[in-house]
C-alpha positions as CSV (number, residue, x, y, z in Angstrom):
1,X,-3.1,112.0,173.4
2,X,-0.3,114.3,172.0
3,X,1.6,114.0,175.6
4,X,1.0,110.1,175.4
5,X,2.8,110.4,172.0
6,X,5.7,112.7,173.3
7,X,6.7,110.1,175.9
8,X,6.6,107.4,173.7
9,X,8.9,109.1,171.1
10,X,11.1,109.8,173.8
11,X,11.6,105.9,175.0
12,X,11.9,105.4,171.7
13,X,14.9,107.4,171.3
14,X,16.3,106.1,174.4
15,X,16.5,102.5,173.5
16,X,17.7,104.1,170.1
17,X,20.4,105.6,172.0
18,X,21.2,102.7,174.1
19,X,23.4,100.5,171.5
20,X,25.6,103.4,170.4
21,X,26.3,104.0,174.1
22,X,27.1,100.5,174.9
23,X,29.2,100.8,171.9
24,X,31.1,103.6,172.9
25,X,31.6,102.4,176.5
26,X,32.8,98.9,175.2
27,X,35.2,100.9,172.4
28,X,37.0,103.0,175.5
29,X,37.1,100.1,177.5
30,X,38.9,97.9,174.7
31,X,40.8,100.9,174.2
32,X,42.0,101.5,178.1
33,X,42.4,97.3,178.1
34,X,44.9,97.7,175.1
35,X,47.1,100.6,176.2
36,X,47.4,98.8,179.8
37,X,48.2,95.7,177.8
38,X,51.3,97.5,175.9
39,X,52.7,99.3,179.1
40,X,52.4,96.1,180.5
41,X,54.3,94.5,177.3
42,X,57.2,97.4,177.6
43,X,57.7,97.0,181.4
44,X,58.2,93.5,181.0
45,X,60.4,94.0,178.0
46,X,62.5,96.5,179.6
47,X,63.0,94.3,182.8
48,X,63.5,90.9,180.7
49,X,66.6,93.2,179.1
50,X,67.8,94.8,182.6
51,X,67.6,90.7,183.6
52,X,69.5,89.9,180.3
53,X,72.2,92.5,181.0
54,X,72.9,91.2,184.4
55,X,73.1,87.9,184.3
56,X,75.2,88.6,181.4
57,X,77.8,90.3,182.8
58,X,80.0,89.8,185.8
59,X,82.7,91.1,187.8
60,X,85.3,88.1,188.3
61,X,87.5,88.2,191.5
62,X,85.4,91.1,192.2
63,X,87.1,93.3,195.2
64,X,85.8,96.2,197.1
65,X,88.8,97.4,199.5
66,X,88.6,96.9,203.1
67,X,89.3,100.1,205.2
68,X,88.6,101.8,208.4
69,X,86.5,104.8,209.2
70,X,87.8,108.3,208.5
71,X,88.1,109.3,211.9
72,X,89.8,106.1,212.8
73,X,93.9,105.5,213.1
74,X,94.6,105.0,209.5
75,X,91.5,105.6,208.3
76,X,89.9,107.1,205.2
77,X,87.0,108.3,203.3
78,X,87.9,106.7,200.1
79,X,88.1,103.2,199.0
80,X,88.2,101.3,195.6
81,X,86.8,98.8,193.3
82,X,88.7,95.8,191.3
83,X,88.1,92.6,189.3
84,X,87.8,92.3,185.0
85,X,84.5,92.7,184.1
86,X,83.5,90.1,181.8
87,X,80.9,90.7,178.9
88,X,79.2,87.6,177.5
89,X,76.4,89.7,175.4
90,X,77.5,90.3,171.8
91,X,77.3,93.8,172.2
92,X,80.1,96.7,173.6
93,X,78.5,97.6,176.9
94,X,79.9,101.5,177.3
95,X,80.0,101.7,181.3
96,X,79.7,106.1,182.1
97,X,79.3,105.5,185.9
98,X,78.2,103.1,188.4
99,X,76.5,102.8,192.3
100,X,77.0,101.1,195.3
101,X,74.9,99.8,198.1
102,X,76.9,101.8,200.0
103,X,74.6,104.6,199.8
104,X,75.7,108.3,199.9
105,X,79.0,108.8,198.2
106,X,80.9,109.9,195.2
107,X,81.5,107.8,192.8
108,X,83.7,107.8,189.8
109,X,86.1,105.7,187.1
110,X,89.1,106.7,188.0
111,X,92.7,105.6,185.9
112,X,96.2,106.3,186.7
113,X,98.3,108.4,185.0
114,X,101.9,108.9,185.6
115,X,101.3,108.1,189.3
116,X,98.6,110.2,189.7
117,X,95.3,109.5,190.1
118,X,92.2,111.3,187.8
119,X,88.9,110.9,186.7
120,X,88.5,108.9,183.2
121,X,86.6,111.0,180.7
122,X,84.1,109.1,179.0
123,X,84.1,105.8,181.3
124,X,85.3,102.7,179.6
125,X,83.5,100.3,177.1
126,X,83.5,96.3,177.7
127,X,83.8,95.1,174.6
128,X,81.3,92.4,173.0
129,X,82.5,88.6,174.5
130,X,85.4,90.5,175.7
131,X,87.0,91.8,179.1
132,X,87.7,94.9,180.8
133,X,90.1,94.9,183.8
134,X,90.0,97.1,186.8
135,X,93.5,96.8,189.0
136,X,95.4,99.1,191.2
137,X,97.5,101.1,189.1
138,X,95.4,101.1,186.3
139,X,91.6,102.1,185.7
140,X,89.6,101.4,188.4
141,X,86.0,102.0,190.2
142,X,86.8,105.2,193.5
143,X,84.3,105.1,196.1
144,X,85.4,108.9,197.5
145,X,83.1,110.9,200.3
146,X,82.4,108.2,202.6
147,X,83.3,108.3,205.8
148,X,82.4,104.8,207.4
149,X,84.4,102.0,207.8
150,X,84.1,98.7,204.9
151,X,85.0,95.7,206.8
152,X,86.6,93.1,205.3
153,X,84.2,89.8,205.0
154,X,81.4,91.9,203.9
155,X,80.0,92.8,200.3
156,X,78.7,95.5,198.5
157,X,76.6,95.6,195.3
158,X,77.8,97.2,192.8
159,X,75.0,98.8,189.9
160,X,76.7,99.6,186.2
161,X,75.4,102.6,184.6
162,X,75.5,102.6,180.9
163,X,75.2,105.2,178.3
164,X,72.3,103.8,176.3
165,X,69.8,104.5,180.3
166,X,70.1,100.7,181.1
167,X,71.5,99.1,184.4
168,X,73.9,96.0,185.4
169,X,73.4,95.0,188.5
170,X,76.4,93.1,190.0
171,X,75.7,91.4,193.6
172,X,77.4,90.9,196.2
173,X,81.3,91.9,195.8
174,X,83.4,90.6,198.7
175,X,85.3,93.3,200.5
176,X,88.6,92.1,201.0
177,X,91.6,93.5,202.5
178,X,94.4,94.7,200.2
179,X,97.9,92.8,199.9
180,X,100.9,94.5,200.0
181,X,102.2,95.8,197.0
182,X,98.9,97.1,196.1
183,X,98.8,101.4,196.4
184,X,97.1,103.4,198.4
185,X,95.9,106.9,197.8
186,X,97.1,109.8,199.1
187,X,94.8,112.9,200.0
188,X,96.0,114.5,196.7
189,X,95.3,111.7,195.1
190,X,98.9,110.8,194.1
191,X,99.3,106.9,194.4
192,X,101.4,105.5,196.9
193,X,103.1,101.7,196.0
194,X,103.8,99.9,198.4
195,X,106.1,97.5,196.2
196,X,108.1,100.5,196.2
197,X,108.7,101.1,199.5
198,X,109.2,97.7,200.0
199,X,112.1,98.1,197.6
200,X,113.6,100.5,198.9
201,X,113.7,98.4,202.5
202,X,115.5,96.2,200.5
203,X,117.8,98.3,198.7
204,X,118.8,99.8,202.2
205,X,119.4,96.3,203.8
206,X,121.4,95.6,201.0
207,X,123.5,98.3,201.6
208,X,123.9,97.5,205.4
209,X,125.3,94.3,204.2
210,X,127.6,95.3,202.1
211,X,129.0,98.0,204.8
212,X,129.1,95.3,207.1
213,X,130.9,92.8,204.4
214,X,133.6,95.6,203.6
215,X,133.8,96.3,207.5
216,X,134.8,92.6,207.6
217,X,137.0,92.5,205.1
218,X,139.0,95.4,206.6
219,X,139.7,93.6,209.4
C-alpha cells in the first residue's frame, strides 16, 4: 500500500512539473524567435543603408585608364581613376579608401602636388548634395601593384570605403583610353604632361619657321 502511494505521489509531481516545463521551453523558444527576429531586423537595416548609399551616389563620366601589361612595350603596373563623384544623400560622405574588382593591388587617393605625385592624408569628403572631382592633375583614385593589362572597352567596379565602416558600391566604370594632354606617371611618381611636351613641339616648330623666314629674308 505504502509503495502504491509512493508511485502515485510521484505522477503526481510529474504532471505538476509538466506546465512549468512547457513554460520554460516556450519562454526560450520566444526568446531564441526574438533575438533571430532582431538580427534579422539589423541585417536588413544595414543592407537597406549600404542600398541607400549606392544608389545614392555615383561616379559621372567615370574613367578607369586603359593600359598595357607591365612586361609589355610601354607598359605599367599602375593605372588611375577619374570622374566627379556626385552625392545626392544630405549627408558629407568622408571617402578613406576604396577597391576594385581588379583584385590584388594597391590602392590609394592620390593628389598632385607641385608636379609630384603623393598619397592624400585623410582621403577626401563629398560633401552633402555636392561634388567631388577626380582629374589628372589633381586628386585622383591610383590603382599601383598590378601587373596586367586594363583594356580599353572593359569596366571595373569600383567599392568606396568610408570612415563611418559603410560601403558604396559603384558599378561598372568604363575603361577608356587617355587623350593626349592628360599625364602619365613616371616610376618616381613625378607627373609627366603631355600638353607640355606637346608645347614644346610647338615652340620648336616655331622657331624653325622663323629661322627659315629670316633665312628668306636674307636672301
Amino acid at each position: 500500500m505504502m509503495k502504491n502511494r509512493l508511485m502515485a505521489t510521484a505522477v503526481v509531481a510529474a504532471f505538476a512539473l509538466t506546465p512549468a516545463l512547457t513554460a520554460c521551453s516556450s519562454d526560450s523558444n520566444e526568446a531564441a524567435t526574438d533575438t533571430a527576429t532582431s538580427s534579422a531586423a539589423t541585417s536588413a537595416s544595414e543592407t537597406a543603408t549600404d542600398a541607400a548609399a549606392t544608389s545614392d551616389v555615383e561616379l559621372v563620366d567615370g574613367t578607369v585608364r586603359a593600359k598595357a601589361a607591365k612586361d609589355a612595350e610601354n607598359g605599367s603596373d599602375m593605372t588611375a581613376i577619374f570622374g566627379t563623384l556626385k552625392n545626392g544623400t544630405d549627408e558629407d560622405i568622408h571617402v578613406i579608401g576604396f577597391t576594385t574588382s581588379l583584385g590584388e593591388a594597391m590602392y590609394e587617393i592620390h593628389e598632385v602636388v607641385d608636379g609630384v605625385m603623393q598619397e592624400k592624408e585623410g582621403g577626401i569628403v563629398i560633401p552633402a548634395g555636392g561634388t567631388y572631382e577626380l582629374k589628372p592633375g589633381g586628386d585622383h583614385f591610383m590603382v599601383m601593384g598590378y601587373p596586367d593589362e586594363i583594356p580599353a572597352g572593359d569596366t571595373v567596379d569600383v567599392t568606396l570605403l568610408t570612415e563611418g565602416g559603410t560601403t558604396i558600391d559603384i558599378p561598372e566604370v568604363a575603361v577608356r583610353t587617355m587623350l593626349p594632354g592628360d599625364e602619365d606617371y613616371g616610376e618616381d611618381g613625378q607627373v609627366m604632361d603631355h600638353s607640355q611636351h606637346k608645347h614644346g613641339d610647338d615652340a620648336a616648330h616655331g622657331e624653325h619657321a622663323e629661322h627659315s623666314e629670316t633665312a628668306e629674308h636674307k636672301h
